[in-house]
VOTORGU-116236 format. One record per atom (N, C-alpha, C, O): x, y, z; residue in one letter. Coordinates in steps of 0.1 Angstrom, whole numbers, plus 2048, in hexadecimal, padded with zeros to 3 digits. Layout:
# VOTORGU-116236
XYZA/...
***
This chain:
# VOTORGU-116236
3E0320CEEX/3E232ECF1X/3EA331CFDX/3F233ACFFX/3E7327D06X/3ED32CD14X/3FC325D12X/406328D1AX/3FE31CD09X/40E31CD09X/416326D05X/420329D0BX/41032DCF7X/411336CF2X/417345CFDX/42134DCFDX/40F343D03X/40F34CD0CX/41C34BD16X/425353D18X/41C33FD1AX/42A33ED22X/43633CD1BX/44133AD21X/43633BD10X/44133FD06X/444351D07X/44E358D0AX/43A353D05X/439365D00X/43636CD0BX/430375D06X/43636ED15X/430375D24X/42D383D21X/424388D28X/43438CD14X/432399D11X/425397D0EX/41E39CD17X/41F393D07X/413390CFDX/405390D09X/3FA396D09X/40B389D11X/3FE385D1CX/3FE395D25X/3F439AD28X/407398D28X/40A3A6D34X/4033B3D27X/3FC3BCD2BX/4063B2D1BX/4013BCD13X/3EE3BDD14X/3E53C5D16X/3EE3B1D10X/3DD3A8D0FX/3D73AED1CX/3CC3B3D1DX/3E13ACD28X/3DB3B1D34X/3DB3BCD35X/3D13BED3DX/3E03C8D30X/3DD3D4D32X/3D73DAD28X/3D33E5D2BX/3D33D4D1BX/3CF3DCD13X/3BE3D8D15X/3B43DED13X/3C03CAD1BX/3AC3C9D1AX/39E3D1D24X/3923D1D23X/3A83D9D2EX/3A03DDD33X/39F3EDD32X/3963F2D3AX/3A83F6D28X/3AD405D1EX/39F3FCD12X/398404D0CX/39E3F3D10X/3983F0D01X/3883F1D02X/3803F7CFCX/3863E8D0FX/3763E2D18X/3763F7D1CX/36A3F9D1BX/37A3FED1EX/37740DD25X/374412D17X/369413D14X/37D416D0CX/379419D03X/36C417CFBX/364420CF7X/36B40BCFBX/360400CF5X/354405CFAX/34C407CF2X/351407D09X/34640AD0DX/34541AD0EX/33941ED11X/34E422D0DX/34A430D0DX/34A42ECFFX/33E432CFEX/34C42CCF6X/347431CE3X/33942CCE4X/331435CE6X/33441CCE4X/32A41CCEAX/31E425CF0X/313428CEAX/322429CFAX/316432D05X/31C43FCF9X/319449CFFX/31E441CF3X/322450CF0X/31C44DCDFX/320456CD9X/317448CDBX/313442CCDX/307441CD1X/300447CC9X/2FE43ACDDX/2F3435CDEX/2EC445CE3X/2E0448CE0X/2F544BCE8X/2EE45BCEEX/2E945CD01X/2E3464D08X/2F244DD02X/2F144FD13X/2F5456D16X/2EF458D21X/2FD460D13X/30546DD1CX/2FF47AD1AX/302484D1FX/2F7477D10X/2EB483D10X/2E448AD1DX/2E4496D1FX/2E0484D21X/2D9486D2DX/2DD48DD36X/2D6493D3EX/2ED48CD35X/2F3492D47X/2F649FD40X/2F74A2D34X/2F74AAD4FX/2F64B9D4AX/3084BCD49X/30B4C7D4CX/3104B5D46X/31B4B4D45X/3214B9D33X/3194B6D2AX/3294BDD30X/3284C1D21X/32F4B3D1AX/32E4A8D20X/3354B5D10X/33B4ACD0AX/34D4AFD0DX/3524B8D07X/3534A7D15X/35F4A4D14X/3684B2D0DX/36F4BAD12X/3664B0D04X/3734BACF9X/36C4CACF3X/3724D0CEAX/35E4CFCF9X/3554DACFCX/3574E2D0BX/3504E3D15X/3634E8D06X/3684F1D14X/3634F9D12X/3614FAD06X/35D506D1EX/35D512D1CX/368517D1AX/373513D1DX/364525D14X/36E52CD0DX/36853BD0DX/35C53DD0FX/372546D0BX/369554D08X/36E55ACF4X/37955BCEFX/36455BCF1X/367560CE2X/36656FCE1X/362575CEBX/36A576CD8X/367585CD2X/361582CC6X/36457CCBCX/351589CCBX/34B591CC4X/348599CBCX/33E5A0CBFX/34E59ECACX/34B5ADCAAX/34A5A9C9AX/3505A0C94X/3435B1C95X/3445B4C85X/33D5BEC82X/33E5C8C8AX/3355BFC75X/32B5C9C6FX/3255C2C65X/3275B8C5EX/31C5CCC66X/3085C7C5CX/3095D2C54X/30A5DEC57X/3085CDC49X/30A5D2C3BX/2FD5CBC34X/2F95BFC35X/2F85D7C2CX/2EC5D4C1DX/2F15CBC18X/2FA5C3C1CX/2EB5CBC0DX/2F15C2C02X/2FB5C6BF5X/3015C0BECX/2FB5D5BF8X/3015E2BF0X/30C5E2BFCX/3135ECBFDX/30D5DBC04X/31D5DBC10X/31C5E9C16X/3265EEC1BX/30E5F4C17X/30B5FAC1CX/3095F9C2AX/2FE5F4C2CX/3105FCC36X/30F5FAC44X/3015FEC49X/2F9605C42X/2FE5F7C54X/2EC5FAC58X/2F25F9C65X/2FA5F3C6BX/2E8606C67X/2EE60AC78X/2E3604C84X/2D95FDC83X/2E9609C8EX/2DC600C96X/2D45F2C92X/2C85EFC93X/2DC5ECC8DX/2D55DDC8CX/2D85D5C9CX/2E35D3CA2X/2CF5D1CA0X/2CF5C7CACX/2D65BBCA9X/2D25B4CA0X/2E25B5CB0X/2E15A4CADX/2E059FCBAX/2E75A3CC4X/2D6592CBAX/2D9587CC1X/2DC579CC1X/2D7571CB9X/2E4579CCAX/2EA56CCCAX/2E8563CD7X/2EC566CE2X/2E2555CD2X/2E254CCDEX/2EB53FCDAX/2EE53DCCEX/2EF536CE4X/2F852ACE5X/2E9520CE3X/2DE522CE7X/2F1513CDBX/2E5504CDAX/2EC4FDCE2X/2F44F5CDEX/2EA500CF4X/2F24F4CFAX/2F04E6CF4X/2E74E2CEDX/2FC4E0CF9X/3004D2CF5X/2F84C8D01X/2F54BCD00X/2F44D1D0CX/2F34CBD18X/2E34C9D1DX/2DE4C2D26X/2DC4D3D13X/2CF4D2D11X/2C84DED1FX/2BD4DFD25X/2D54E5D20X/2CA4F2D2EX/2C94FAD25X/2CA4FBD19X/2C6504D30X/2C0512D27X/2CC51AD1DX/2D851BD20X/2C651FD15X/2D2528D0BX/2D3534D11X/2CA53BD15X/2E1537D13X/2E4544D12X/2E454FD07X/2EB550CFCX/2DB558D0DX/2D5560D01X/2DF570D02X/2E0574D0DX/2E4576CF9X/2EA586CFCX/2E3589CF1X/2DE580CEAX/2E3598CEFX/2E75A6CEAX/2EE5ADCE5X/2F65B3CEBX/2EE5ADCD7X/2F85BDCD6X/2F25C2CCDX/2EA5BDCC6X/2F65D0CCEX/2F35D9CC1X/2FF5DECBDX/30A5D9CBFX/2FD5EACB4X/3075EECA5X/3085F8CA8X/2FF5FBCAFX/310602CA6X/30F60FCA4X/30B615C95X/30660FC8CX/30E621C95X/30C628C89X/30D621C7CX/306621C72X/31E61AC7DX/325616C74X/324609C6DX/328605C63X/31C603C77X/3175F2C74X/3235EDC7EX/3285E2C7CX/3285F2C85X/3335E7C89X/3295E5C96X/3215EEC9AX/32D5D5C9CX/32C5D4CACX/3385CDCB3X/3435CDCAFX/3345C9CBBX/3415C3CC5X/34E5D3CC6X/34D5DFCC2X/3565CBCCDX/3585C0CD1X/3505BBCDFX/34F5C3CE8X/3495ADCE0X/3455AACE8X/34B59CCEDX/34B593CE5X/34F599CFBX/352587D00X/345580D01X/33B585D06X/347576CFCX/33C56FCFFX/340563D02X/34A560CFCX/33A55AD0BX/33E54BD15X/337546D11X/32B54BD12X/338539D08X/33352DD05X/33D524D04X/349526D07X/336516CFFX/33D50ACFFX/34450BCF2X/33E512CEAX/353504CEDX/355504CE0X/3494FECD8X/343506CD1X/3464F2CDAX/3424E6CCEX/32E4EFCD0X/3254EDCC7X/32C4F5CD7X/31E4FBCD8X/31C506CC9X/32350FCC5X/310503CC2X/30B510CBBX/30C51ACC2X/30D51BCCEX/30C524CB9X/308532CBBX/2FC53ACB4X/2FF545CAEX/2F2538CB4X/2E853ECABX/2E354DCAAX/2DB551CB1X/2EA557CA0X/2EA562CA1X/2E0565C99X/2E055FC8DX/2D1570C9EX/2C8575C98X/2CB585C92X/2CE58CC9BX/2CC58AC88X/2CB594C89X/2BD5A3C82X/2B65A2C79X/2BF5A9C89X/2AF5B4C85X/2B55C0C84X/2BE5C5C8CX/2AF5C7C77X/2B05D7C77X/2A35D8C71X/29C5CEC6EX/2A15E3C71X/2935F0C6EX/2975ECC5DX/2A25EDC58X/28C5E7C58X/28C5EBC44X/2915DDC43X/28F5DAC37X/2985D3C49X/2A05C7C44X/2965BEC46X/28A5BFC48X/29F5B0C43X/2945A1C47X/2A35A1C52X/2AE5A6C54X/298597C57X/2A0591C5EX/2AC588C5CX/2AD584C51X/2B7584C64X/2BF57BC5BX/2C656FC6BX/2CB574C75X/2C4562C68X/2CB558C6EX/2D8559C6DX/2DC55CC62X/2E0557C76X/2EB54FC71X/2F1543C7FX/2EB545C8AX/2FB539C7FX/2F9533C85X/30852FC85X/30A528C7BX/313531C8CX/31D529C8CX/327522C9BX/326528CA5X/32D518C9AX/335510CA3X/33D51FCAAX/344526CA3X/33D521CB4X/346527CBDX/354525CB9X/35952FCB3X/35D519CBCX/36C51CCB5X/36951ECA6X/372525CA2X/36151BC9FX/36351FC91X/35C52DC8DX/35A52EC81X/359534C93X/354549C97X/36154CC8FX/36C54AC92X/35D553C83X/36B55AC7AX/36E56AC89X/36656EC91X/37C56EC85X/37D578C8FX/374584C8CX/37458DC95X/36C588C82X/366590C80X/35758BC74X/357585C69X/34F58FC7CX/34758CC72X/33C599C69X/3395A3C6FX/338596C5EX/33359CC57X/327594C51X/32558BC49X/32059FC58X/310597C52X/3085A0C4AX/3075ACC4EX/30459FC41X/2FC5A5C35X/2EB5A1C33X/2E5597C2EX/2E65ADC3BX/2D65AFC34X/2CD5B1C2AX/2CF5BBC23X/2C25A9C28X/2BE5AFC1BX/2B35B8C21X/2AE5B8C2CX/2B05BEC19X/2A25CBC1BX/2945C3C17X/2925BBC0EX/28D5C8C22X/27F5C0C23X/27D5C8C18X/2825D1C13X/26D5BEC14X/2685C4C07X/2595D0C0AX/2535D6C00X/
***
């Protein structure tokens, strides 16, 4: 091999730079697979904050608007602290927002929502993937 080598000099200078780009990789997939990096209150790498808009409307199931419905929404940090929790309500019309809201991209969003006469309703989506408007549909308690 080592004659090989002094034949070829590119081969050995490549070998030399690529083994220690390879040994860094190798050990962060590693720690990042095993869940070592869980621990630190640091987010994940490619989970920037960002600010989104907020707004849609709550409609029956007849796409009848319901006014005054409450929604809340909290973030599932990635980082394991406390969630940030908001507020909003609706007007007359079922619409709310527009509202900014600061979370991480890659973080849930867990939106509860409540009116008077309804059930309740979950919903839950990824922050960059938040349609620009959303529309949530209640059913009527029994």
């Amino acid at each position: 091999m080592t004659a090989y080598l002094k034949r070829q000099p590119i081969i050995g200078i490549i070998f030399l730079i690529m083994m220690p780009i390879v040994t860094v990789y190798l050990i962060s997939f590693l720690c990042a697979k095993s869940g070592f990096f869980y621990n630190f209150p640091i987010p994940i790498q490619d989970c920037e904050m960002t600010i989104a808009t907020l707004k849609g409307t709550v409609i029956d199931t007849q796409r009848n608007p319901i006014p005054n419905a409450e929604l809340y929404f909290e973030n599932s940090p990635v980082d394991n602290s406390t969630p940030v929790k908001q507020t909003v309500g609706n007007d007359e019309s079922g619409h709310f927002g527009p509202k900014s809201i600061h979370f991480f991209k890659c973080e849930a969003v867990n939106f509860t929502i409540r009116a008077t006469g309804f059930r309740e309703k979950r919903v839950s989506y990824v922050l960059e993937l938040l349609p620009n408007e959303l529309t949530i549909t209640l059913e009527r308690s029994s």
